[in-house]
N, C-alpha and C positions, 0 to 999 in steps of 0.2 A: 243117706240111709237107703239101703235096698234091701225088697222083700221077692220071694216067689210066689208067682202067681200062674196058676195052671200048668206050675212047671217051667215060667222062665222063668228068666232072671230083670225083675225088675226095680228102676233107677226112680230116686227121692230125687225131688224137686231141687233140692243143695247137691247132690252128686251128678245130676243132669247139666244144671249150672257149669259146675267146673268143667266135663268132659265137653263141651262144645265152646265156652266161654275161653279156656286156655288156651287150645288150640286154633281159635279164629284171630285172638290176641297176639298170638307167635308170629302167623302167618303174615299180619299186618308189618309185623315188625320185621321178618325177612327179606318183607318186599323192598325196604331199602339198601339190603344187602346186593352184593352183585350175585346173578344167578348162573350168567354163560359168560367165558372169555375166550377172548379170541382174534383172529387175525386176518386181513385182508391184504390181494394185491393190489389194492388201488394207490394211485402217484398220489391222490389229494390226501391219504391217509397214511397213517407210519404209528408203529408202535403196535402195543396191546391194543383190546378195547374189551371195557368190560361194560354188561350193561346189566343192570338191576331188576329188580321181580319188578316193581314198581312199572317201569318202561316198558318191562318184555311182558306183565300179564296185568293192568291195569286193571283187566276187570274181574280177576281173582283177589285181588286187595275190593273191589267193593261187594262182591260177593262175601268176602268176610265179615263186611260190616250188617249184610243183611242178616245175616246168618244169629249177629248178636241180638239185629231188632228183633226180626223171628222168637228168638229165644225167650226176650222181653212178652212178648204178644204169647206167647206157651207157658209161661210160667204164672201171668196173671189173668190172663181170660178164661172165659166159661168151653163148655164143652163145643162148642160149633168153632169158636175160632181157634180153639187148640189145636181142631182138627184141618184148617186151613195151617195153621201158623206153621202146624205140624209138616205140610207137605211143600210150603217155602223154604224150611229150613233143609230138610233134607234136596231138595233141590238146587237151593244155592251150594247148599256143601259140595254135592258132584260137579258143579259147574267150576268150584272151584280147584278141585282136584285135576278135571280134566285139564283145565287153563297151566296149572303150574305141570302138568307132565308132558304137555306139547313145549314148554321150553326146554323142561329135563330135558325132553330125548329128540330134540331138534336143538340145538346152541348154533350149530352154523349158519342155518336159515335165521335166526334170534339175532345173531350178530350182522349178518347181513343186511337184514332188515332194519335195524337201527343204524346201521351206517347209510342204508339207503336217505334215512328221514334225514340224518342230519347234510347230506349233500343234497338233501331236495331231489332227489333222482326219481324218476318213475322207475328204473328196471333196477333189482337191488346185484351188488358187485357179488364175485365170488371169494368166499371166505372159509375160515379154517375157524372151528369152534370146538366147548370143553362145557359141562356142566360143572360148575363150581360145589364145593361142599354146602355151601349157603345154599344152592340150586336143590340138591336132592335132600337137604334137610326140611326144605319146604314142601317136596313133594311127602313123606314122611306123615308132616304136622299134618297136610292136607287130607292124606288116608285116615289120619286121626282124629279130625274134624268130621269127616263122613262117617264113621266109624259110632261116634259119639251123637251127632245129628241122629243117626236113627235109630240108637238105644233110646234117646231123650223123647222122639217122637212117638214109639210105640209106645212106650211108658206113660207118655202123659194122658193116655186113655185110662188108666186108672187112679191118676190123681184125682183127691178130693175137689171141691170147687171152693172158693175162697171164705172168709174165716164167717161166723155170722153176724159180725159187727158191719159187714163193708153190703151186706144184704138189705134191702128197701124194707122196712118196719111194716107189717101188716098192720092195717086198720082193724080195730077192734068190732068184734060181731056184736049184734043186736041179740034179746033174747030167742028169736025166732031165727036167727041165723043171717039176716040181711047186716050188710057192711053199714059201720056207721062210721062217718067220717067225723073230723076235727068239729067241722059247720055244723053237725047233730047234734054235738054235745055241748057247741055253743048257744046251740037251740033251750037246750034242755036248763041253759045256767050253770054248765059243768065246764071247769075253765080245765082243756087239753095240755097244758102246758107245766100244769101240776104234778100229771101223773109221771113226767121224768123228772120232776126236781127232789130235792131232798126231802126226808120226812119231817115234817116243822117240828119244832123243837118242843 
């Protein structure tokens, strides 16, 4: 559900959901796709090589994941931590975006450097590299992920706060307005434990 509010466009708690929620799910999932492929002269190597989001941006697959707790922590806490939850999510989101577009538009250096790791090598060889379809589909979901982070974020400044059921029961006041607690009304011979059960038959 979305309403305007002073003129934006703002995002319901289910539609906030899906625009960061889909997108950080995709992400996850591309990362075991291969991202760059490509080619080196080195004698110990031969062939393609292609290397995965997963390998080439490890910590854009966990920025996804934060992204979802985030989300969790924005959708059920109160106004203070919305507003922290709020500036985790939007910041993992661009971290994540950043991380998958240095392999977009680096793939040589991407293949290079996983062929360095896997010869154990300190200096990584020279190679010839490609971003894959998989590659720029991630970098895509990742805009889309940021995109979505911070519709969700500003929006949650005008979400309600949670239902009145999940809210701590006021103690009930005294005639003169002082709080009477359970132990008052045990005082008094008044069994507290009545007044939420059913009406006696």
């Amino acid at each position: 559900m979305t309403s305007r509010f002073s003129g934006q466009m703002v995002l319901g708690k289910r539609r906030s959901a899906l625009v960061v929620a889909l997108p950080a799910v995709a992400l996850i999932g591309l990362a075991t796709q291969p991202w760059a492929r490509g080619r080196t002269g080195d004698v110990l190597s031969a062939g393609a090589i292609d290397v995965t989001g997963g390998r080439a941006a490890p910590g854009a697959v966990g920025l996804a994941v934060i992204c979802v707790i985030s989300l969790l922590a924005l959708m059920s806490g109160g106004r203070v931590i919305r507003a922290v939850s709020g500036a985790v999510l939007v910041l993992s989101a661009a971290g994540a975006l950043v991380l998958v577009l240095r392999v977009a538009l680096r793939p040589a250096g991407v293949v290079a450097g996983a062929l360095s790791q896997e010869l154990a090598r300190t200096t990584a060889p020279d190679a010839t590299g490609a971003t894959t379809a998989w590659g720029w589909a991630a970098a895509v979901v990742g805009l889309l992920l940021l995109v979505g982070s911070l519709g969700a974020a500003r929006s949650s400044r005008h979400w309600a706060g949670l239902s009145a059921r999940y809210e701590r029961a006021k103690p009930a006041s005294g005639p003169r307005g002082e709080v009477r607690t359970a132990w008052d009304e045990l005082s008094d011979g008044a069994d507290p434990t009545l007044r939420d059960g059913p009406d006696p038959a």
